[in-house]
Kinemage of the C-alpha trace (Angstrom):
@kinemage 1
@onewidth
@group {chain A} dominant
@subgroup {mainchain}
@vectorlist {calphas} color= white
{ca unk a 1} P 0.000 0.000 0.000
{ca unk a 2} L 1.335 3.351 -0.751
{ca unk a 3} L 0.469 6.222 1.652
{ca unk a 4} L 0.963 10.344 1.129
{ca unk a 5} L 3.016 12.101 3.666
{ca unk a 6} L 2.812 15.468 5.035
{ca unk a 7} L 5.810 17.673 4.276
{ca unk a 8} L 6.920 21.528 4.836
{ca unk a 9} L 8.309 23.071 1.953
{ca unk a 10} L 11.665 24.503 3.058
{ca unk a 11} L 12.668 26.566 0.190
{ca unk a 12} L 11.922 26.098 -3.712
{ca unk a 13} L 13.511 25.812 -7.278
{ca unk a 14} L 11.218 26.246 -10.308
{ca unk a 15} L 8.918 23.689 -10.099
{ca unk a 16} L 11.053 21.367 -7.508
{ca unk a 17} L 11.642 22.605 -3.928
{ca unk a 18} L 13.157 20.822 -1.001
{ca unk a 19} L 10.244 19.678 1.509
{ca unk a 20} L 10.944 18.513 5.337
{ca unk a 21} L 9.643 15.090 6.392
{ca unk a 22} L 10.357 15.291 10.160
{ca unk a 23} L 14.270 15.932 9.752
{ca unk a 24} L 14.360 14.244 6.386
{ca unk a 25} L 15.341 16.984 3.580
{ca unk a 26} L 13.852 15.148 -0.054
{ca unk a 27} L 13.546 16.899 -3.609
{ca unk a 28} L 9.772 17.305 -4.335
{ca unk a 29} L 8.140 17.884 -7.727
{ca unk a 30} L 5.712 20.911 -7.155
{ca unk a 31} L 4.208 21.758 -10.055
{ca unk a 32} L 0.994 20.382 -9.452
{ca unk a 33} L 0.520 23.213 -6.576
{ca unk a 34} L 0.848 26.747 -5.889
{ca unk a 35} L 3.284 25.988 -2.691
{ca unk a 36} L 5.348 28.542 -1.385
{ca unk a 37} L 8.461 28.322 1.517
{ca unk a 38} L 6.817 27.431 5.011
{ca unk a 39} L 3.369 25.515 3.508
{ca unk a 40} L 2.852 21.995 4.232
{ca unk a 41} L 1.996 20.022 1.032
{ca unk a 42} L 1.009 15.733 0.901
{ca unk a 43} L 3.222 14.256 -1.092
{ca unk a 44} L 3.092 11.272 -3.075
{ca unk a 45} L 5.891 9.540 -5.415
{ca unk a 46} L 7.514 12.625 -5.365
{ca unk a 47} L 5.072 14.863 -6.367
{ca unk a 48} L 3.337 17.423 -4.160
{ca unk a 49} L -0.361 16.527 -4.855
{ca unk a 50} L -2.156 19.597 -2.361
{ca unk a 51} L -1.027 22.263 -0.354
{ca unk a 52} L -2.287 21.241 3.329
{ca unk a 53} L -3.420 23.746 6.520
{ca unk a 54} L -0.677 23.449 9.144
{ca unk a 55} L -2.900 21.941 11.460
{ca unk a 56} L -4.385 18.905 9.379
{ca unk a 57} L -0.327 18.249 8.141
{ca unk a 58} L 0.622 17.923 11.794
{ca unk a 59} L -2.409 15.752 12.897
{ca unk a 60} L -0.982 13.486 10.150
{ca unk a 61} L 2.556 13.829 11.137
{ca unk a 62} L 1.625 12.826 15.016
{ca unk a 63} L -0.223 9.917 13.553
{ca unk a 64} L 2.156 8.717 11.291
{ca unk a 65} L 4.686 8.524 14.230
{ca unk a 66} L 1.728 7.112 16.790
{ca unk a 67} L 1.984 4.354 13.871
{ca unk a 68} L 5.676 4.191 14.102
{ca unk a 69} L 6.164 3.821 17.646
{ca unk a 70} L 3.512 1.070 17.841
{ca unk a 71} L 5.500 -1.205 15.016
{ca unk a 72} L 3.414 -0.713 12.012
């Protein structure tokens, strides 16, 4: 199964930027969205696929890592 994960764009490049994944820097295809530095965007394969309110990308952050800690 393959999941989308909540990211914060740290700075950008055309359409690529550099997003944060809880310490983890990774190149991100943004052209679908309109993301700037400091959104959070869900990201899938690579590509950001929406740009995300701060507080729903965090709810998924803390329950990815719930998730984590629990083993699965």
């Amino acid at each position: 199964m393959c999941i989308a994960m909540p990211g914060k764009v740290i700075s950008l490049d055309g359409g690529k930027g550099k997003v944060d994944f809880s310490g983890n820097i990774v190149d991100v295809n943004l052209q679908l969205v309109n993301a700037k530095a400091g959104d959070y965007v869900l990201v899938h394969a690579g590509c950001a696929l929406e740009v995300m309110e701060k507080s729903k990308a965090e709810e998924l952050m803390d329950l990815f890592r719930e998730l984590e800690e629990i083993g699965i």
